[in-house]
C-alpha positions as a Python dict, from the first residue, in 0.01 Angstrom:
ca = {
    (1, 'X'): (0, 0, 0),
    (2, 'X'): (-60, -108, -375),
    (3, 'X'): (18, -494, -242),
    (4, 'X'): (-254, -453, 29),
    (5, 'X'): (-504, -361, -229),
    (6, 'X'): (-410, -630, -458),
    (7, 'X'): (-465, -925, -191),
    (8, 'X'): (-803, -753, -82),
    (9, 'X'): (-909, -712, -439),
    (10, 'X'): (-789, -1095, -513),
    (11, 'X'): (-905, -1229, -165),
    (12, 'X'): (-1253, -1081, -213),
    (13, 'X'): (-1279, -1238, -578),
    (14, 'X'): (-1155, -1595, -473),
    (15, 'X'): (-1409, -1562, -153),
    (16, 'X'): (-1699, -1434, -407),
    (17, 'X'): (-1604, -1728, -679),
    (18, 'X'): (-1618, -2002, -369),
    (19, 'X'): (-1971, -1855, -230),
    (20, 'X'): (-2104, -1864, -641),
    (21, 'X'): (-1989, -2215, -659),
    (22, 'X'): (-2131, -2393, -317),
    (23, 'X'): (-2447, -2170, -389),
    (24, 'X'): (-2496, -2295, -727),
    (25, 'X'): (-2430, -2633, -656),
    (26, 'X'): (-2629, -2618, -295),
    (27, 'X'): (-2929, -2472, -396),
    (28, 'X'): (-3097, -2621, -729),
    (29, 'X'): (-3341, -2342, -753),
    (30, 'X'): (-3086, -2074, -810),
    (31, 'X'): (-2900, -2223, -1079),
    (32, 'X'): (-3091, -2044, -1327),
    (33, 'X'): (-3065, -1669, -1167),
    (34, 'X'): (-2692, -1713, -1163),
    (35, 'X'): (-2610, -1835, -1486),
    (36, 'X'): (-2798, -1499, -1589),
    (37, 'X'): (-2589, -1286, -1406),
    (38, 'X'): (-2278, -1444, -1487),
    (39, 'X'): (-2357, -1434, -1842),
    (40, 'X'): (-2439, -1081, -1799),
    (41, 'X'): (-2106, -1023, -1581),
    (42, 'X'): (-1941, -1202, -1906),
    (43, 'X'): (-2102, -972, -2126),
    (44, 'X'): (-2006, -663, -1968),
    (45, 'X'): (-1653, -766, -1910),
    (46, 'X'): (-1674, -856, -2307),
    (47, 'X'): (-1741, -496, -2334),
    (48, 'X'): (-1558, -353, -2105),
    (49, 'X'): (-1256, -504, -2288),
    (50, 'X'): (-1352, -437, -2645),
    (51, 'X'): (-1391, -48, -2553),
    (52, 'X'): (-1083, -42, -2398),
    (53, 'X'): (-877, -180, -2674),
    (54, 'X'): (-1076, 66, -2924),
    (55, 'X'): (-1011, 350, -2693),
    (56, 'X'): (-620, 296, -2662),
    (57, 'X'): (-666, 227, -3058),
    (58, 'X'): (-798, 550, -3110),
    (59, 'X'): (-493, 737, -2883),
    (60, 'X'): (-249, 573, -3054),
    (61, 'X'): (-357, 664, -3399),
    (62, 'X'): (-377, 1039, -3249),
    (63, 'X'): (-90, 1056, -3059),
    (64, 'X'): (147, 932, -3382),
    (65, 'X'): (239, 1190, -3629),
    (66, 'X'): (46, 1185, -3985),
    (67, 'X'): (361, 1174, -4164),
    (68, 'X'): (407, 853, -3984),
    (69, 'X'): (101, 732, -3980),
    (70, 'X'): (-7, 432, -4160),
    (71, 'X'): (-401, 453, -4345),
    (72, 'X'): (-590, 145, -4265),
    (73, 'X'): (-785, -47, -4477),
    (74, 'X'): (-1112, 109, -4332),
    (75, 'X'): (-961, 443, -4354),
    (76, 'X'): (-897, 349, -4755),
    (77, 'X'): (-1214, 220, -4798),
    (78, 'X'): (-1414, 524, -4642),
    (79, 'X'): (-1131, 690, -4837),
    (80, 'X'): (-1226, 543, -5204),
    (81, 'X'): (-1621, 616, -5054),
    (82, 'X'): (-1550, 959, -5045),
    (83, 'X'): (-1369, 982, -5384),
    (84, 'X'): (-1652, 880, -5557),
    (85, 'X'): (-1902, 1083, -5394),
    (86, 'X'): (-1698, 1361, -5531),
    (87, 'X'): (-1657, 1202, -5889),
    (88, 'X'): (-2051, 1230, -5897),
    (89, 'X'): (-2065, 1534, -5797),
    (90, 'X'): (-1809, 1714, -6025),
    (91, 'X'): (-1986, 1535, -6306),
    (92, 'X'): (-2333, 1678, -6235),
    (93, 'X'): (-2149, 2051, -6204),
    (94, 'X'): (-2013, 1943, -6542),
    (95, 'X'): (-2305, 1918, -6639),
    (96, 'X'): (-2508, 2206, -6514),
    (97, 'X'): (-2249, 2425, -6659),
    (98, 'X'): (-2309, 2308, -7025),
    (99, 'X'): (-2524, 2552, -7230),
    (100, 'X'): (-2878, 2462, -7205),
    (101, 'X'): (-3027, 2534, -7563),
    (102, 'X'): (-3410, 2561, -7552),
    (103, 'X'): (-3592, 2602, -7870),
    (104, 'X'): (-3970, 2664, -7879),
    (105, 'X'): (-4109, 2538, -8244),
    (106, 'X'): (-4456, 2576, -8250),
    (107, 'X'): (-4566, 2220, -8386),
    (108, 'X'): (-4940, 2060, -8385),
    (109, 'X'): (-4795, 1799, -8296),
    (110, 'X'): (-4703, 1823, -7939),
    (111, 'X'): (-4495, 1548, -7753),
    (112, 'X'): (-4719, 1616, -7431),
    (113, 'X'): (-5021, 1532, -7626),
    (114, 'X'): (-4901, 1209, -7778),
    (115, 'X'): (-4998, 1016, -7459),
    (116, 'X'): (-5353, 1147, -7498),
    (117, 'X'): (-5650, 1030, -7718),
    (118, 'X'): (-5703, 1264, -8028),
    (119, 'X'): (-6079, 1345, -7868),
    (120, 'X'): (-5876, 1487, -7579),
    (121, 'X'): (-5658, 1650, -7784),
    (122, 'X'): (-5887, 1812, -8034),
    (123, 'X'): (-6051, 1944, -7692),
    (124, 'X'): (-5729, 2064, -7565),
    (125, 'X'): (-5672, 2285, -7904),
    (126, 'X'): (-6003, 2407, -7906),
    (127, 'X'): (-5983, 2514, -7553),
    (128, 'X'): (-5626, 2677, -7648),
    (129, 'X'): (-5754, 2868, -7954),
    (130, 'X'): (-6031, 2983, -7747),
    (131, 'X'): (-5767, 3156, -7520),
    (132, 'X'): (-5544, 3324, -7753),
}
């Protein structure tokens, strides 16, 4: 039975390569509408191809133990990624654990109002005396 399917399967593709061919050759104006659809029967058999080998890639690296189990150089890459994601972030707990010391001196002089003109900042004290 499998042998009767393989001759049909290669008889019909021989018979459908031979029809392409004449017709292509025959009949100028349809040069152009096959080439498209064999580039597009490429493509997909391009694809077709390329997800099969990534899908038995991907059972192969499941089905084999970790222990015996080869890291790829992807895997160390996305590896070494990760490893330095959580370098950053240990040192930014590091630092929001460190004491915060805040120390309120009551100076004229305040760093806010540097970046303003002294008219605006005599205005600004006036205003503030006002209030308290």
């Amino acid at each position: 039975m499998p042998n009767l399917i393989t001759i049909s399967i290669g008889l019909f593709l021989i018979i459908l390569t031979g029809w392409t061919v004449t017709t292509y050759f025959i009949k100028k104006d349809s040069q152009k509408i096959i080439r498209e659809e064999l580039s597009n029967l490429f493509d997909s058999c391009k694809k077709f191809f390329l997800s099969l080998k990534n899908l038995i890639g991907i059972l192969i690296s499941t089905s084999i133990s970790p222990e015996e189990r080869e890291r790829t150089p992807m895997e160390k890459t996305v590896s070494k990624k990760d490893e330095q994601i959580l370098n950053v972030v240990q040192s930014i707990n590091e630092i929001k654990e460190q004491p915060v010391e805040v120390t309120h001196e009551e100076d004229d002089d305040d760093d806010a109002l540097a970046s303003f003109s002294p008219e605006v900042v005599e205005v600004i004290n006036e205003e503030e005396e006002k209030v308290a």
